[in-house]
C-alpha positions in Angstrom: 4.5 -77.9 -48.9 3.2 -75.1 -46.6 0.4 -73.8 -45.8 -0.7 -70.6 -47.1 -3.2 -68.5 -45.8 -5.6 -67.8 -48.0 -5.6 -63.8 -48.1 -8.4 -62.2 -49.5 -9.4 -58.5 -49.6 -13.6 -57.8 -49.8 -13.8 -55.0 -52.1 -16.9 -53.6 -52.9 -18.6 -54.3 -56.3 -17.6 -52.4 -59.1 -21.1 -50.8 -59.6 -21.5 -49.7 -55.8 -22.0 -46.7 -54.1 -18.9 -44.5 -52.9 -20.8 -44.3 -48.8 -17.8 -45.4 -47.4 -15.6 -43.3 -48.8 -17.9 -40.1 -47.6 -18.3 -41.7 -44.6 -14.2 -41.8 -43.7 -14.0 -38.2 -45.2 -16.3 -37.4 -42.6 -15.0 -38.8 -39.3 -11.3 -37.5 -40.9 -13.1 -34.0 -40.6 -15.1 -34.1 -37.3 -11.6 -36.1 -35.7 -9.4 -32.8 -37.3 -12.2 -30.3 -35.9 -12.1 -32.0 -32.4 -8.3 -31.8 -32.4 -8.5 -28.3 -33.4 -11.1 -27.6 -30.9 -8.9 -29.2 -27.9 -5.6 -27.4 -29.0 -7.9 -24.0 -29.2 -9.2 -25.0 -25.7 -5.5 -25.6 -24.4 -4.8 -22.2 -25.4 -7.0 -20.7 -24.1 -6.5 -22.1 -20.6 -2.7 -21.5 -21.0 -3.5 -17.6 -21.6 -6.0 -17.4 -19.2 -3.5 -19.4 -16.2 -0.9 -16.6 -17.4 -3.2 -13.9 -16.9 -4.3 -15.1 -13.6 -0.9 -15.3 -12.5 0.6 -12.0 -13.6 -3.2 -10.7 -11.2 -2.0 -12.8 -8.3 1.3 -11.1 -8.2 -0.1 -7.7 -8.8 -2.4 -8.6 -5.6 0.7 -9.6 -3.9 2.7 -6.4 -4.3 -0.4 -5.0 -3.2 -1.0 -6.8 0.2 3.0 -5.7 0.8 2.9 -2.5 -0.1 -0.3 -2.7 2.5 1.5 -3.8 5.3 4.2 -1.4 4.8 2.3 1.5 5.1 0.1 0.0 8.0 3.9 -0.7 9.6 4.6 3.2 9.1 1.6 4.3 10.5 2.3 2.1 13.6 5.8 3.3 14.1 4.6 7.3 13.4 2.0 7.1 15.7 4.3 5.4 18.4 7.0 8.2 17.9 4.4 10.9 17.8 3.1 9.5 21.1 6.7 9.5 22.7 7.4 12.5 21.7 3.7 13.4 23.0 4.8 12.3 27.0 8.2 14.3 26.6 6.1 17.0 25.9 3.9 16.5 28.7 6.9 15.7 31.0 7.9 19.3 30.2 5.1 20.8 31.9 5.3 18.4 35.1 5.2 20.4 38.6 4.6 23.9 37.0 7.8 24.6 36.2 9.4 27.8 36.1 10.1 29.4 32.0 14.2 29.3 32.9 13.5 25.7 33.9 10.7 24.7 30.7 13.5 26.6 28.4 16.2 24.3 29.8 14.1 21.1 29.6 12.8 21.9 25.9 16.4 22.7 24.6 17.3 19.7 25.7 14.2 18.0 23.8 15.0 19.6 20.6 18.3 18.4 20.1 17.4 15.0 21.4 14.8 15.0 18.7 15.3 16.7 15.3 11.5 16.2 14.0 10.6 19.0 16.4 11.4 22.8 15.2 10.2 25.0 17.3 8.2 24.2 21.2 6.2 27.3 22.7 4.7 27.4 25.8 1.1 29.2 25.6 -0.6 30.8 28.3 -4.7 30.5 28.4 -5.1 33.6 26.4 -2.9 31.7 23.7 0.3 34.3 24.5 3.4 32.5 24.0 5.1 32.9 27.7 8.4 31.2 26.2 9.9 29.2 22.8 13.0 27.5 21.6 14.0 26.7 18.4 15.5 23.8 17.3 19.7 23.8 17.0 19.0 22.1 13.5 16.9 24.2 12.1 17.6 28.0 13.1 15.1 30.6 12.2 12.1 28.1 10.7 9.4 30.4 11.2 11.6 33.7 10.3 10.0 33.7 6.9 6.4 33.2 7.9 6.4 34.7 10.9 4.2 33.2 13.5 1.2 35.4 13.3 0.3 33.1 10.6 0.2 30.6 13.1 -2.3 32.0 15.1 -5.6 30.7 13.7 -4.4 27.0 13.6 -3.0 27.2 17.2 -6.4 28.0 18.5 -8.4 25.3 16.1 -5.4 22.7 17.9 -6.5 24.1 21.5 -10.4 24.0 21.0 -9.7 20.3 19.7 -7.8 18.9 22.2 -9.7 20.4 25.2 -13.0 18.9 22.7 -11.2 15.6 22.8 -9.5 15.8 26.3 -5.9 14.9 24.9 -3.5 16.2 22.1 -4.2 17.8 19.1 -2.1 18.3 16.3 -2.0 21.7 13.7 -1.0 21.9 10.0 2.7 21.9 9.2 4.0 24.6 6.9 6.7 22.5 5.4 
């Protein structure tokens, strides 16, 4: 013969309260809200690590697009300063206006940027001009009486400053 455990369930008496019953339904309902609460706080962190994502490659197109303009400002303001010596070269030893003509040709069609170059005397005459091959007749439309007031604003800067000035560009 074997042995058999003796198995017994402790029930509780027929006439006793239903506590333990309440008492389960009421972990069941605090466990169900905490596991609500954790999958609600999951989500949460899941939208918030996409939108803080989709902000750190917004900043990133940002810093590009930053360096790419500071790049062209760089390389404009090394052209413009180039193209500033040439100038200056142009005027070297006093030359002659056959000469300066000859040497600001040459200029012009080495550089397209440039449309017209005038050589000014103090009184703000122009003593000679070329135009540029590329661009024939720029300043037929307008005229360059027009000219006149921001040509003397660019002179009283850059004797101010002691260097070059620039003027406003009509196109």
């Amino acid at each position: 013969m074997s042995a058999r455990p003796d198995l017994r369930i402790a029930l509780p008496p027929v006439g006793a309260p239903a506590s333990v019953d309440v008492d389960n339904q009421r972990l069941g309902g605090r466990r169900r809200a905490l596991w609500l609460s954790l999958v609600a706080l999951v989500a949460v962190l899941l939208v918030m690590l996409v939108w803080l994502a989709g902000r750190y490659e917004a900043s990133q197109v940002q810093d590009k697009l930053e360096r790419d303009a500071a790049e062209a400002v760089t390389d404009i303001r090394a052209a413009m300063s180039r193209n500033l010596h040439s100038l200056q070269a142009l005027q070297y030893g006093e030359p002659e206006p056959d000469a300066w003509t000859t040497g600001a040709a040459r200029l012009l069609r080495e550089h397209r940027e440039m449309v017209r170059l005038e050589w000014r005397a103090a009184d703000l005459g122009v003593r000679a001009h070329v135009e540029s091959p590329f661009h024939p007749q720029a300043f037929e439309p307008l005229g360059r009486d027009i000219a006149s007031t921001d040509v003397s604003q660019a002179c009283v800067a850059a004797r101010k400053y002691g260097g070059a000035a620039y003027s406003n560009s009509y196109f």
